[in-house]
C-alpha positions as CSV (number, residue, x, y, z in Angstrom):
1,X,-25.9,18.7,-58.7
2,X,-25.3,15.5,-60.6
3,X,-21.5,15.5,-62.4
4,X,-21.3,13.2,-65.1
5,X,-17.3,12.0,-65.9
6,X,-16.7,10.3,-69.7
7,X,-13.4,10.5,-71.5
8,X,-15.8,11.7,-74.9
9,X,-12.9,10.8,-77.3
10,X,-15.4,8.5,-79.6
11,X,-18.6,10.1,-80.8
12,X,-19.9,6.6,-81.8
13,X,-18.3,4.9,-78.6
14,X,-20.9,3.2,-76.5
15,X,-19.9,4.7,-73.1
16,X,-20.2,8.5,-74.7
17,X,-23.2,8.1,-75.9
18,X,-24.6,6.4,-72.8
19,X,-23.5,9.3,-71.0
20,X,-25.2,11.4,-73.3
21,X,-28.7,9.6,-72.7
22,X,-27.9,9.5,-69.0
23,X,-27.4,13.5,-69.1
24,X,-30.7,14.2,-71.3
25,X,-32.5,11.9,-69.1
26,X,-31.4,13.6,-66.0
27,X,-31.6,16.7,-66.9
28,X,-34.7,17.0,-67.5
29,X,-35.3,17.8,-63.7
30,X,-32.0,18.2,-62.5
31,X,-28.8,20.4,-62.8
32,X,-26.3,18.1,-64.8
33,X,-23.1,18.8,-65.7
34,X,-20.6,16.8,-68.3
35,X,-17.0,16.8,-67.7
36,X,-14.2,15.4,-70.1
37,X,-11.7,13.4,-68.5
38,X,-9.5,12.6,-71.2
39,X,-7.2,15.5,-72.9
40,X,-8.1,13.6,-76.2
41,X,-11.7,15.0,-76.3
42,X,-13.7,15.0,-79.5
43,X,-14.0,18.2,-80.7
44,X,-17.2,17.2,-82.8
45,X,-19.0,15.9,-79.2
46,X,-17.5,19.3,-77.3
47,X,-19.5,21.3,-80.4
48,X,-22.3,19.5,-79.6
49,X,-22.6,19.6,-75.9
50,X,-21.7,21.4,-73.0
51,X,-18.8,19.2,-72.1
52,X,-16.6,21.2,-69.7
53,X,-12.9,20.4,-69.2
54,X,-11.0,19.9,-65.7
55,X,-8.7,22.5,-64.8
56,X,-8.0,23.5,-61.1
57,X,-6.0,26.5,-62.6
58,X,-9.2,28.4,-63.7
59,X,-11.4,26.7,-60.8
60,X,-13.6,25.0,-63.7
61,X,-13.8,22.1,-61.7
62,X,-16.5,19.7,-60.0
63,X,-18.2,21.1,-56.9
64,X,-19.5,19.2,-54.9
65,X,-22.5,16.9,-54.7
66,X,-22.9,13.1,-57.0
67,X,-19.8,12.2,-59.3
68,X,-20.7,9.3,-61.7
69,X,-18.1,8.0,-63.5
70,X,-19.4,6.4,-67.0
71,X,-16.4,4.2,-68.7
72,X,-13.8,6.7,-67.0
73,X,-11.8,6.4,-63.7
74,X,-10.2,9.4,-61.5
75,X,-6.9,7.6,-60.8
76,X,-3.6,8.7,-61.3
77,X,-4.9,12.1,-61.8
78,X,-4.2,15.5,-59.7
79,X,-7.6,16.8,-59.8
80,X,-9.5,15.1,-57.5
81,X,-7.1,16.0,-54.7
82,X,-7.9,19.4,-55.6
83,X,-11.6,19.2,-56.0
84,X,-14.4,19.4,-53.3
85,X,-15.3,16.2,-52.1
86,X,-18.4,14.3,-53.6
87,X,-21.3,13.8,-51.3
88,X,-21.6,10.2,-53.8
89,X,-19.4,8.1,-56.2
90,X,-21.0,6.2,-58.9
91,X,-19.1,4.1,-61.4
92,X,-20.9,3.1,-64.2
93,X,-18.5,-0.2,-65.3
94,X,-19.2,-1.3,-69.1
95,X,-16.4,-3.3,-69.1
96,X,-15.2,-6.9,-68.2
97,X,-11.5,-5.2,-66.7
98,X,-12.1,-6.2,-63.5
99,X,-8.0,-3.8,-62.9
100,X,-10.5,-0.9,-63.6
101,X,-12.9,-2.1,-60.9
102,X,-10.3,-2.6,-58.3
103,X,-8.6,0.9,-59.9
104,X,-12.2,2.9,-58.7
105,X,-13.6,1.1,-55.6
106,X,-10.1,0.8,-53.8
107,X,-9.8,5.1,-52.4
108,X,-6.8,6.4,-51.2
109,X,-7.1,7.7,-47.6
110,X,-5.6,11.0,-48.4
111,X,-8.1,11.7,-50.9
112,X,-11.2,11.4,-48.3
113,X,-13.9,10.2,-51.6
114,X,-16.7,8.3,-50.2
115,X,-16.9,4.5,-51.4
116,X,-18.0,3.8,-55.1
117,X,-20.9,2.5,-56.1
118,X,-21.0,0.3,-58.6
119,X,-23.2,-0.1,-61.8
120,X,-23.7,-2.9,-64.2
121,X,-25.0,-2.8,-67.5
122,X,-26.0,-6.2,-67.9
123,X,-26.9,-9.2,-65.4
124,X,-24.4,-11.4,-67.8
125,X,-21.6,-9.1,-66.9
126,X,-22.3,-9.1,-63.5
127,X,-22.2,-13.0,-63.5
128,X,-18.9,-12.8,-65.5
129,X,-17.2,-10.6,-62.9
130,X,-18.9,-11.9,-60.2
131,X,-19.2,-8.4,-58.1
132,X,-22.0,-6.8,-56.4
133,X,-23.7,-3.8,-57.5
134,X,-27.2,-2.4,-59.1
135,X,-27.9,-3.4,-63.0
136,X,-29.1,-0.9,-65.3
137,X,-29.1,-1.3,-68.9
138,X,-27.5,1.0,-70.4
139,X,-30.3,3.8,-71.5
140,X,-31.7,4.3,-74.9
141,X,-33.6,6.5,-76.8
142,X,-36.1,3.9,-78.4
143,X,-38.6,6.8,-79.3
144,X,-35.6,7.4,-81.9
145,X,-36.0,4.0,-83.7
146,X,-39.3,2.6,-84.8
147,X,-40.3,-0.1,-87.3
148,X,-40.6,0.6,-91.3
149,X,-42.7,-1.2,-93.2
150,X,-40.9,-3.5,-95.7
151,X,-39.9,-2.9,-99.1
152,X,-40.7,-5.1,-102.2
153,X,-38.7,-3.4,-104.6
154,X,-35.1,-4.2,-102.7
155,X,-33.3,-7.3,-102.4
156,X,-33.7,-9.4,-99.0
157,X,-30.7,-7.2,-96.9
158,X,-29.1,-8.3,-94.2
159,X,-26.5,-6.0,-92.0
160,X,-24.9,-4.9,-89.1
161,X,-23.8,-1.8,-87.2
162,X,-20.3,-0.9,-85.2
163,X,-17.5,1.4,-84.8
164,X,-15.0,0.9,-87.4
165,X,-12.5,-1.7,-85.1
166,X,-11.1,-5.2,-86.1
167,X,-12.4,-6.7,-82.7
168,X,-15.7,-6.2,-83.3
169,X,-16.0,-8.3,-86.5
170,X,-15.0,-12.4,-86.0
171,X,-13.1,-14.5,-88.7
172,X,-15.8,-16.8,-89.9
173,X,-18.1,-13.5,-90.4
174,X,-16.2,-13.0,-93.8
175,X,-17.2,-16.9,-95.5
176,X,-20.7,-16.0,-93.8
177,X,-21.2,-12.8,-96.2
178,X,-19.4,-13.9,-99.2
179,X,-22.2,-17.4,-98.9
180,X,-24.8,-14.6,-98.2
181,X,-24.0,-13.0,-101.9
182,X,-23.5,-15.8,-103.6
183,X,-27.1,-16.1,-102.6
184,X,-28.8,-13.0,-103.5
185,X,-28.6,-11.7,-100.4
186,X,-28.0,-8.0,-99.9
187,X,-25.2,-6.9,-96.8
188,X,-24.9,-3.3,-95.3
189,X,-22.3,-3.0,-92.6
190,X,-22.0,0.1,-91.2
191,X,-18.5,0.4,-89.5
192,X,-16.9,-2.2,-92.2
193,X,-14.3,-0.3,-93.2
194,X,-11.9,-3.4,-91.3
195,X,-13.5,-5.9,-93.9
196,X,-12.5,-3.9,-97.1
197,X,-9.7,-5.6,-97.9
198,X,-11.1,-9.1,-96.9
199,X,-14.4,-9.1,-99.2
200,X,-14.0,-8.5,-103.1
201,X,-16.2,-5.6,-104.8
202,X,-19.7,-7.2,-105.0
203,X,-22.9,-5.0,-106.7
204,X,-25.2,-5.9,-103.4
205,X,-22.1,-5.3,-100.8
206,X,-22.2,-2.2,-99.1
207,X,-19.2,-1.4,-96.5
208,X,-19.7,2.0,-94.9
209,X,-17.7,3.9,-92.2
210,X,-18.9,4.5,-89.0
211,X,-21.1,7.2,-88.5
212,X,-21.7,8.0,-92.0
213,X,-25.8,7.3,-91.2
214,X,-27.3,7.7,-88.0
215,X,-28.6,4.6,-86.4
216,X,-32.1,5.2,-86.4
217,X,-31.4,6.1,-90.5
218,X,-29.3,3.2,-91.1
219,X,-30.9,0.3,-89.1
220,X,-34.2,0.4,-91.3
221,X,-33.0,0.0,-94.5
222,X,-32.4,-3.9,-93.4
223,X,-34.5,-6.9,-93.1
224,X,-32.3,-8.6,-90.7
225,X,-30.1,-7.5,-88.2
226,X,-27.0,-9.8,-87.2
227,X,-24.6,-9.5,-84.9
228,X,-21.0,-11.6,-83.4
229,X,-17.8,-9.8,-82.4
230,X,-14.2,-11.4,-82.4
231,X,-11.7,-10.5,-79.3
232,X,-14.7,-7.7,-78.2
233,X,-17.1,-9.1,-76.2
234,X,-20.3,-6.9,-76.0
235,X,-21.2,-6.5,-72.0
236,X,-24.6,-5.1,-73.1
237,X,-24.8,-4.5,-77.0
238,X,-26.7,-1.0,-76.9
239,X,-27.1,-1.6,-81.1
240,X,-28.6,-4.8,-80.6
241,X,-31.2,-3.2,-78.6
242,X,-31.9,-0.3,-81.4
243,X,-32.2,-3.0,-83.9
244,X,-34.9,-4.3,-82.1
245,X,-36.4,-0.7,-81.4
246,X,-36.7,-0.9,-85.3
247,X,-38.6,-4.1,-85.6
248,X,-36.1,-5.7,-86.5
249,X,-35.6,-9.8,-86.4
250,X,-32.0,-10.0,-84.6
251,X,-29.7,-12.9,-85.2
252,X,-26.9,-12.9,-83.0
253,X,-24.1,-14.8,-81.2
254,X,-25.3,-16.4,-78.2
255,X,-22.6,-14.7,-76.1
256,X,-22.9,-11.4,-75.0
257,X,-25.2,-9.0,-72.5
258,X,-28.2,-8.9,-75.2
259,X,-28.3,-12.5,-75.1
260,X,-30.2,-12.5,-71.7
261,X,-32.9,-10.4,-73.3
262,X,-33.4,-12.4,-76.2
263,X,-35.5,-15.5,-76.4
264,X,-34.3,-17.7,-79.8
265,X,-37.3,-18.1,-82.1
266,X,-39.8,-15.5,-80.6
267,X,-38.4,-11.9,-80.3
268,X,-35.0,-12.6,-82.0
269,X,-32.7,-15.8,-82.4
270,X,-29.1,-17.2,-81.1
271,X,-26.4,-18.9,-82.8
272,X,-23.5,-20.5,-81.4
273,X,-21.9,-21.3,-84.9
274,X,-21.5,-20.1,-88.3
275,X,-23.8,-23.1,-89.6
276,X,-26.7,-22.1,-86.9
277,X,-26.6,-19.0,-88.1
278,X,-27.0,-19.2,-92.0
279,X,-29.5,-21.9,-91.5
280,X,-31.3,-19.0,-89.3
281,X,-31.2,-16.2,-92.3
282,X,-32.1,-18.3,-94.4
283,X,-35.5,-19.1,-93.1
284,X,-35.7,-15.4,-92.6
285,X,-35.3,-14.8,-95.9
286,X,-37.6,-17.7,-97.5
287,X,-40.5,-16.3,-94.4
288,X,-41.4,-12.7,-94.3
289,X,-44.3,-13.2,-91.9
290,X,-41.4,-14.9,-89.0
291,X,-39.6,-11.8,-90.1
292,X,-42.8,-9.6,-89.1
293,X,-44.0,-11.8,-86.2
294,X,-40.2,-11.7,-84.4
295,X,-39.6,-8.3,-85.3
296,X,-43.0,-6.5,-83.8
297,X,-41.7,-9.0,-80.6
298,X,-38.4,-7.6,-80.4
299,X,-40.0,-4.1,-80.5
300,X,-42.5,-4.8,-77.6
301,X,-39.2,-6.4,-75.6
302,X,-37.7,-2.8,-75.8
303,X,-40.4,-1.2,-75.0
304,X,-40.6,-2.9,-71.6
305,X,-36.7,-2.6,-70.8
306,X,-37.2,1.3,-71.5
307,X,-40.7,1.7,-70.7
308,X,-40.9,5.3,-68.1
309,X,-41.7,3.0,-65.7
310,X,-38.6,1.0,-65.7
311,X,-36.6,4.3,-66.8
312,X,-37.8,6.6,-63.5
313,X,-36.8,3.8,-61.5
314,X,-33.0,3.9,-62.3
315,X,-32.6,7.5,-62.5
316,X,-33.9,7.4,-59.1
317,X,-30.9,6.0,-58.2
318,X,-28.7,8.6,-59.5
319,X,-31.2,11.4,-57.6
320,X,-31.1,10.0,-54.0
């Protein structure tokens, strides 16, 4: 049995839905369970999926066999005292807190667990931490996403895709649109609810909530997908790697997990500042055949990272 911990507060967070691949993945040969370790569960996710909660009192609780922990710890809790003891620990660490780390691998004696191992979700975040441990991008669906052919009759659009958080919009990204407008430029942002007070009411400016489309719904209706965070810095960038799914030409800050996947000019481009990058859209929007020609590149990049090949290996990991 393969126990699968997540704290499923967010139904657009990045760890809760990479638990949720992880589970469908799994489960298609094996007995998987999904446990909640946060009291603050999402009621939409638990409607959705057979998320259990921990509770010693009515023995629904972990039995026995692999315990991977996906953006979730079991410190400073009672129930893993009470609990049989795992036969393996997995952490699955999407972060760059390397407290958390040293909060999972370091196990009390009395509790008797047997040592974590650790999973990466990005080579660039294993470099930033410096710690050991196997990487395995975090796992996507791509057979959800898949290239649209363009349309004429819209305007050139260019948007983005994120939870509805300050931190994962930077400063300069405001200048960056209003120049895009000014322009004739079409922007969607999906999750830009933080920027509604900092744009002014424009007839080509869409700001949605989060989760309002699905991503494999929303991500097509652009020509370009771009991409730079403030304080948050993406350790993998799961979105980035949808965008591509969809044949779409990514232009994104340089820093960040995606970036090691990403090869400026041929299956998507980099910027380091706000100048790089509107030179970049703007030769994507005066050549739709780059557009085309990076796009169906980014799409076969995907393809290999996820490919059943690649995917069999690293649930191997979790079966042993």
């Amino acid at each position: 049995m393969i126990h699968l911990f997540n704290g499923f507060q967010n139904p657009f967070g990045g760890s809760e839905r990479e638990t949720l691949d992880l589970y469908r993945l799994l489960g298609a040969d094996q007995q998987v369970r999904l446990w909640a370790t946060s009291s603050r569960v999402s009621g939409e996710l638990m409607r959705q999926f057979p998320i259990r909660r921990i509770s010693p009192a009515t023995r629904e609780v972990p039995d026995g066999g692999t315990y991977v922990f996906l953006g979730a710890h079991w410190r400073n809790k009672i129930w893993p005292y009470l609990i049989r003891r795992p036969r393996r620990l997995i952490y699955v660490f999407n972060t760059f807190h390397p407290k958390i780390i040293a909060l999972t691998t370091g196990m009390p004696r009395l509790l008797g667990w047997p040592d974590a191992e650790l999973v990466l979700i990005s080579e660039f975040q294993k470099r930033m931490l410096q710690v050991e441990g196997v990487v395995h991008p975090s796992p996507i669906d791509i057979g959800r996403f898949s290239p649209r052919p363009a349309r004429p009759d819209r305007p050139f659009t260019v948007g983005r895709l994120s939870r509805d958080t300050a931190d994962k919009h930077h400063a300069d990204d405001v200048a960056l649109y209003e120049a895009l407008l000014a322009d004739g430029v079409a922007v969607r942002i999906q999750g830009g609810m933080p920027l509604k007070d900092r744009l002014a009411p424009h007839p080509q400016l869409e700001l949605l909530p989060q989760g309002q489309f699905a991503a494999e719904q929303f991500l097509p209706t652009l020509d370009v997908f771009y991409y730079r965070t403030g304080s948050h810095v993406e350790t993998f960038g799961r979105v980035v790697f949808e965008a591509m799914a969809c044949g779409l030409p990514v232009v994104c800050h340089s820093h960040g997990g995606y970036a090691d996947h990403i090869s400026h000019g041929e299956n998507g481009f980099l910027f380091e500042t706000t100048q790089q990058a509107v030179q970049i859209l703007a030769e994507l929007k005066a050549d739709p055949a780059l557009r085309t020609d990076v796009g169906h590149k980014a799409r076969q990049t995907v393809e290999r990272l996820f490919s059943p090949q690649a995917l069999q290996q690293r649930l191997d990991f979790y079966r042993r």
